[in-house]
C-alpha positions as CSV (number, residue, x, y, z in Angstrom):
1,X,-11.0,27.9,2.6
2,X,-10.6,25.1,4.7
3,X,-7.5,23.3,5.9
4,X,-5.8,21.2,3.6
5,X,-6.1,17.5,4.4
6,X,-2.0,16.7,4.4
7,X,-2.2,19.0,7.3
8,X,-5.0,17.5,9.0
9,X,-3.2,14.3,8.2
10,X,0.4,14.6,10.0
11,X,-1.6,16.2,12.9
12,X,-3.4,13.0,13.4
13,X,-0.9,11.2,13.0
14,X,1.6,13.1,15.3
15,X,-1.5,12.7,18.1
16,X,-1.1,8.8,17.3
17,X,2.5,8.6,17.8
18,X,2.1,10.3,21.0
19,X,-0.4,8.3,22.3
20,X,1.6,5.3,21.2
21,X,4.8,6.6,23.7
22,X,2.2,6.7,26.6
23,X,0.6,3.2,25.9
24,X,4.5,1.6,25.5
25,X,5.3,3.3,28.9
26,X,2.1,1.9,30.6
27,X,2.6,-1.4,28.9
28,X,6.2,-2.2,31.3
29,X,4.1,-2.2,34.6
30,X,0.5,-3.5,33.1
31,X,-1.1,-6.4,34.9
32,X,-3.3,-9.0,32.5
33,X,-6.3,-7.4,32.3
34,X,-4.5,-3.8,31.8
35,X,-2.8,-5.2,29.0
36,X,-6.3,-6.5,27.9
37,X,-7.7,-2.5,28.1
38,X,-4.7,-1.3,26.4
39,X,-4.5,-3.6,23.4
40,X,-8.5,-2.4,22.5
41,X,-7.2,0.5,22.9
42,X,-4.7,0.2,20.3
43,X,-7.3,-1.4,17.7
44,X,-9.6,1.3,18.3
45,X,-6.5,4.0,17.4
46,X,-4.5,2.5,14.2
47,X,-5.1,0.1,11.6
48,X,-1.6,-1.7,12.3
49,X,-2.7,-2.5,15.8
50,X,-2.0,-6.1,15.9
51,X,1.6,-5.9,14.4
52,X,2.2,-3.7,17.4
53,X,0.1,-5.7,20.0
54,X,2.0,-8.8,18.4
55,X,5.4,-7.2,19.3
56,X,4.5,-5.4,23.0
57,X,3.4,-9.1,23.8
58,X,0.2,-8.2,25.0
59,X,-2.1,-10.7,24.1
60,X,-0.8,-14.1,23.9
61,X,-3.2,-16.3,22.3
């Protein structure tokens, strides 16, 4: 039987919190064009990337 989805669930999300700490932490020294990398970054891992690229101040258009 396989696992239950909930499970698979909170472990994906658990992986996208912690990937969210080391892109906030990277975000504090970024240059331009790093800040560029990390916000696709971002779109690529959540579907709420541009509130949170909107509030890091990454891309200001």
């Amino acid at each position: 039987m396989p696992c239950s989805e909930r499970k698979t669930e909170l472990r994906r999300r658990r992986h996208r919190r912690q990937k969210m700490k080391v892109f906030e932490r990277k975000v504090k020294k970024a240059t331009v064009s790093e800040k560029t990398v990390i916000a696709e970054k971002l779109r690529k891992l959540t579907c709420g990337a541009e509130e949170i690229i909107a509030r890091w101040d990454l891309e200001k258009r």
